[in-house]
C-alpha positions as CSV (number, residue, x, y, z in Angstrom):
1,X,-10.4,20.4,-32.0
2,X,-11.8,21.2,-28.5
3,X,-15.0,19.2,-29.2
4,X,-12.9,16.4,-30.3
5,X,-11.0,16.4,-27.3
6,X,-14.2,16.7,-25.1
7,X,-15.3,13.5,-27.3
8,X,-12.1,11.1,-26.5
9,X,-12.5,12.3,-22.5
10,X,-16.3,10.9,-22.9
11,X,-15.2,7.8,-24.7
12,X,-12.3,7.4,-22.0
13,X,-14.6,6.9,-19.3
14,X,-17.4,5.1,-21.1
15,X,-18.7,1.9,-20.1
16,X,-18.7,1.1,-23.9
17,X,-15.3,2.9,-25.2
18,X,-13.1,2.7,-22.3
19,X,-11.5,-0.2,-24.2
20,X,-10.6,1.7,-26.9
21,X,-6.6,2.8,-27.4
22,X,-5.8,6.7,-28.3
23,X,-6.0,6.0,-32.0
24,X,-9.5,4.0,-32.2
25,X,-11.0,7.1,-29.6
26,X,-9.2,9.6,-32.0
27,X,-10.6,7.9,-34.8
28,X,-14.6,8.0,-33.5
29,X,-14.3,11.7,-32.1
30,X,-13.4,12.7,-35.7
31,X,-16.3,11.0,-36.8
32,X,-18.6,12.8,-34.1
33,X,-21.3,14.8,-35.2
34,X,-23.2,17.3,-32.4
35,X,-27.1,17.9,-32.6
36,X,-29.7,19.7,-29.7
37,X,-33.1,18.4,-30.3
38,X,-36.3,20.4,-29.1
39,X,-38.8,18.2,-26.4
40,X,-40.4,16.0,-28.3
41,X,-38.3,15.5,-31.3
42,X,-38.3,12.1,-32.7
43,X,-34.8,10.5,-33.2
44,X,-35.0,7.5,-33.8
45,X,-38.1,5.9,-35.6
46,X,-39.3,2.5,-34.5
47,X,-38.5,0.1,-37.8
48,X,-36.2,2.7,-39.5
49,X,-32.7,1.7,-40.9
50,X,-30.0,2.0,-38.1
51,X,-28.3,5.1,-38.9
52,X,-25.9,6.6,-35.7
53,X,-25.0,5.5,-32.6
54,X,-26.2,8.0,-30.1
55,X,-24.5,9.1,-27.0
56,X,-26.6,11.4,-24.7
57,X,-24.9,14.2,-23.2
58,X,-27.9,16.4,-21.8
59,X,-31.0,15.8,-21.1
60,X,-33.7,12.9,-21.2
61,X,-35.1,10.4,-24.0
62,X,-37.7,7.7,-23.7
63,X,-37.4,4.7,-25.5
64,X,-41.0,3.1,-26.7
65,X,-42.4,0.8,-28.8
66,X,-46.3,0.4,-29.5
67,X,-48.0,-2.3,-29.4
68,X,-51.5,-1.5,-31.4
69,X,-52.3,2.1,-30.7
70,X,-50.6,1.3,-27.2
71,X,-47.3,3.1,-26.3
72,X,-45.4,1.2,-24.0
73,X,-42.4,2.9,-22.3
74,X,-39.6,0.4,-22.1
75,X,-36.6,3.2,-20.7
76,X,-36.1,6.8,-19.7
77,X,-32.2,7.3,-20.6
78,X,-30.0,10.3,-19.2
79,X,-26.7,11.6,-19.5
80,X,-24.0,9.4,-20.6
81,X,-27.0,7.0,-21.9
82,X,-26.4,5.0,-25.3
83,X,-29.2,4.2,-27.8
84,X,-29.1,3.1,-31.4
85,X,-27.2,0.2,-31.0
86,X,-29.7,-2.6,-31.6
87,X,-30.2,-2.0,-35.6
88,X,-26.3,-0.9,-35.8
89,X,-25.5,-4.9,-34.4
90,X,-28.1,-7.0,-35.9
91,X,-28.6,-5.0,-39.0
92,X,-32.3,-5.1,-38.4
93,X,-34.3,-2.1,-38.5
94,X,-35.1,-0.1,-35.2
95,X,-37.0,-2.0,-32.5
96,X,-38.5,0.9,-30.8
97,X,-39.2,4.5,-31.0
98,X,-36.5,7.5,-29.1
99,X,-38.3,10.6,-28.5
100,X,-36.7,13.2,-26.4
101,X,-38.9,13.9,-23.5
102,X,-36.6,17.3,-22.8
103,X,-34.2,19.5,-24.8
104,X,-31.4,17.7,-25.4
105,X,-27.6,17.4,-26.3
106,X,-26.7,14.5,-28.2
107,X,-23.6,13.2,-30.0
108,X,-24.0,10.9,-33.0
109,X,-21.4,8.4,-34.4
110,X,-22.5,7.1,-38.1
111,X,-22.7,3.7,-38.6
112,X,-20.4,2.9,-40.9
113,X,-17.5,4.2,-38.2
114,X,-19.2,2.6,-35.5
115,X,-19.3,-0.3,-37.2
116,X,-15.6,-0.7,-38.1
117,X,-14.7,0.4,-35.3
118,X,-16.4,-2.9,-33.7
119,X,-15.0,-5.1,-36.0
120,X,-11.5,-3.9,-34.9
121,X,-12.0,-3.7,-31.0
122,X,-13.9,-7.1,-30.2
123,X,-14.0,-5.9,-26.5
124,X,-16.6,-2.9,-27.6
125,X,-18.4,-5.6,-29.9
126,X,-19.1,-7.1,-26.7
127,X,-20.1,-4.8,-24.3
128,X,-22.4,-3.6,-27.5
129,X,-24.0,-7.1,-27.6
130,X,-24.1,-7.1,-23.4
131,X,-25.8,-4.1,-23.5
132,X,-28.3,-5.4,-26.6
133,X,-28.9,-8.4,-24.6
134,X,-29.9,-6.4,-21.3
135,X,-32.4,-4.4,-23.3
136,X,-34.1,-7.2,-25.1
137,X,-34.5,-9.1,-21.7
138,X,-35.7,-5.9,-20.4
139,X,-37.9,-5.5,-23.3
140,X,-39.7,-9.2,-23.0
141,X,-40.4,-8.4,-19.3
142,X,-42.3,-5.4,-20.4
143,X,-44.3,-6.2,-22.9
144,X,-45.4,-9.8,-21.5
């Protein structure tokens, strides 16, 4: 119960969830699951099913994708940071790679909540796809 609540005070004063009423915020701190991940873990695999939407609590991720046997960094993400969104939205697989460049926290919301939840609050669908949007940009800057 007291990670719960620690989950609705996070959602309460995200960018993303602050739009949420009590019962939707209820309803995706149920749902939260809570893994640490060793430096250097892989979580999410560039072109792998979109599984979770993460939440970073602690620690550090960078997002990559490779381009031949080129890595290309695209982000370093930090606390309060959400990743996993892109193949949750389009339904595409994974457009880049999430390894954990420190030990981190992380809290993950399945996909199948996440994604009812957005068809119920059209306000976090689009500040979801805002956020897609940014990153793709970002992404096209990088690699060209």
């Amino acid at each position: 119960m007291e990670k719960q609540l620690h989950v609705q005070q996070i959602l309460a004063s995200s960018y993303l969830f602050k739009s949420l009423d009590k019962p939707g915020r209820e309803e995706l701190a149920q749902a939260a699951q809570f893994h640490e991940v060793e430096s250097g873990s892989v979580l999410i695999r560039e072109g792998q099913d979109g599984e979770a939407l993460y939440v970073l609590e602690e620690g550090r991720v960078q997002v990559v994708v490779h381009q031949g046997e080129e890595r290309v960094l695209l982000q370093e993400l930090t606390h309060g940071a959400v990743f996993g969104e892109v193949a949750l939205l389009t339904g595409e697989p994974a457009t880049a790679t999430v390894i954990a460049s420190e030990a981190c926290k992380l809290i993950l919301f399945p996909a199948q909540v996440v994604e009812d939840i957005v068809s119920r609050y059209p306000n976090v669908k689009k500040l979801l796809m805002k956020v897609l949007v940014y990153r793709a940009q970002d992404t096209v800057e990088k690699l060209t």
